[in-house]
C-alpha positions, 0 to 999 in steps of 0.5 A: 077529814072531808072530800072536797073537789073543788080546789078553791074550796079544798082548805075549808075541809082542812082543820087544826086537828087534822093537821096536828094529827098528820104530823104526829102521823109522821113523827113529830112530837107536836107542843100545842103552839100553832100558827097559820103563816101567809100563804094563800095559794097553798095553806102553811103553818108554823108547828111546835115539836118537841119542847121548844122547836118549830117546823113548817107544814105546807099543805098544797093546794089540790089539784095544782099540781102534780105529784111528778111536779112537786117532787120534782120541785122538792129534786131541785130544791136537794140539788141547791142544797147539795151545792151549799146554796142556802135553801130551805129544803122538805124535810126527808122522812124515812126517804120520803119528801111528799106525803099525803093525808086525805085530799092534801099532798103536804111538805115539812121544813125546818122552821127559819126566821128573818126578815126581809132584804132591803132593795136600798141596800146595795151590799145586800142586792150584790149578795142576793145577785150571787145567790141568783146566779148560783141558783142558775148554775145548778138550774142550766145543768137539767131541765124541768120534764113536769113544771111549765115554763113562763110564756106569754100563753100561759100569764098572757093570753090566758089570763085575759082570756079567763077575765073576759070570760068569767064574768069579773070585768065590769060591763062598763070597762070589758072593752077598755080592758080587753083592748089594753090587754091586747096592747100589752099582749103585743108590747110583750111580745115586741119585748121577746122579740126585741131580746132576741135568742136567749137561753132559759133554764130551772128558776126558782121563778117567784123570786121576791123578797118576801121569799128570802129571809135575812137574819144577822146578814146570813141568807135563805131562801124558802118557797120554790112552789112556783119553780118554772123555766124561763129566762135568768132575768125573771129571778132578778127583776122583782128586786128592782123598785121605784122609778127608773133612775132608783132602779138602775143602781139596784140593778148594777148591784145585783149583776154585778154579784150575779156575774162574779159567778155566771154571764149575764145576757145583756139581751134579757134586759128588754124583758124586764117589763114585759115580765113584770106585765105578764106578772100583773096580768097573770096576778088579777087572773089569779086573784079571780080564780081563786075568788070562791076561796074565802081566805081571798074574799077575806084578805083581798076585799078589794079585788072585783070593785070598779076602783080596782079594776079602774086601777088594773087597766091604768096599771096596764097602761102604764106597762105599755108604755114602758114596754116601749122605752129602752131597757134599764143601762147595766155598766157591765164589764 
């Protein structure tokens, strides 16, 4: 296996061969059958064992994180299972949960399959609300010591920061898009502080549905690699779609699961927007940092055209008016 430094090149030096034999290493009787899953940030594959089961293999990407972190993720993740919330947790083997092969720290799963959730479905957002809010319950009861929290700073300010100065803006926009980055950066933070104090707390953090599976109405939950602090409202928000009049029912569906189990902040509501613009920003910023890796030149074509940065500042825009408007209504109790 080749040593690579650079983390956007890392996963050039990671072969089938390679995997296959990281995984024999560690026990698993591997069958041939091998499939790459969607990941970019990290690489995860779907691996035959035996004669007819599969694991899952994610290999972290090097260099972003450390180790403290990701077994402190995969902790959090034992601590959900532990209350029989329906996670799919690391695999231990032989009391091990984080191993390593070469430059890469990898993770095995069980292997589960499903579909995504239907955010027109208000049984279903009812559900994934009380899932949420079990997931708060164990999350209130200790804090990170190794992963970040999500703050205007980190998704915000940098990441307009490392736009500007990396050279992806087009000459003609770097000032349109420095100021509406500004203007959100402001909107964002009139959003905090229009909330008010409120608690944050252990997140699952990346909450969307594309992270939770469904398979014959039975739930669960993968991927808490982008486990963080902050505040409760961030693991409902990415199942709220379409305009304001869709996504207030969707939203009294999920707190209304939510709260059969744990207080919702009302407060958190003036944050909604503002974190789906810090996302927005933090995601262009991303897409940007990993531009060398060639699995995103190859799965993002689009991303560093004038069309796309057309559309990114019209986006922010779009953000910093909403950031302006009332939060959504919830008819809580």
């Amino acid at each position: 296996m080749i040593e690579v430094d650079d983390s956007t090149l890392a996963f050039t030096a990671l072969q089938p061969d390679d995997i296959l034999e990281t995984l024999e290493q560690l026990g698993f009787e591997c069958n041939g059958r091998f499939l790459a899953l969607n990941s970019y940030e990290n690489r995860v594959y779907k691996i035959g064992v035996a004669d007819n089961d599969n694991v899952v293999v994610k290999f972290y990407r090097p260099g972003r994180w450390s180790d403290d972190a990701i077994l402190e993720e995969h902790a959090f993740a034992m601590e959900l299972v532990q209350q029989e919330i329906p996670l799919v947790p690391p695999l231990e083997i032989k009391n091990e949960t984080l191993f390593h092969s070469g430059p890469f720290r990898l993770a095995v799963y069980d292997c589960r399959g499903g579909r995504a959730p239907e955010l027109d479905d208000y049984d279903q957002l009812q559900q994934l609300g009380r899932l949420v809010a079990r997931i708060h319950l164990v999350g209130q009861t200790a804090d990170f010591e190794y992963r970040p929290q999500i703050d205007v700073e980190s998704y915000g300010i940098n990441s307009r920061d490392y736009l500007l100065d990396a050279g992806f803006i087009p000459d003609e926009m770097w000032d349109a898009y420095e100021s509406i980055a500004d203007l959100v950066i402001d909107g964002v933070q009139h959003c905090v502080d229009r909330s008010g104090a409120f608690n944050e707390l252990r997140l699952h953090a990346d909450f969307h549905p594309g992270n939770v599976l469904v398979a014959a109405e039975h739930f669960h939950i993968v991927d808490l690699d982008d486990a963080r602090t902050g505040p409760a409202v961030q693991d409902l928000w990415m199942f709220l779609s379409g305009h304001r009049d869709e996504q207030t029912p969707q939203l009294n569906a999920l707190l209304k699961g939510y709260e059969e189990f744990r207080k919702f902040d009302a407060r958190e509501l003036h944050l909604i927007e503002a974190l789906r613009s810090l996302r927005i920003m933090h995601y262009a910023a991303w897409l940007a940092r990993r531009w060398e890796d060639p699995a995103f030149k190859q799965a993002f074509p689009w991303f560093n055209t004038r069309r796309y940065w057309d559309e990114h500042v019209l986006t922010l825009r779009e953000q910093a008016a909403l950031m302006q408007e009332p939060p959504l209504e919830w008819r809580g109790d």
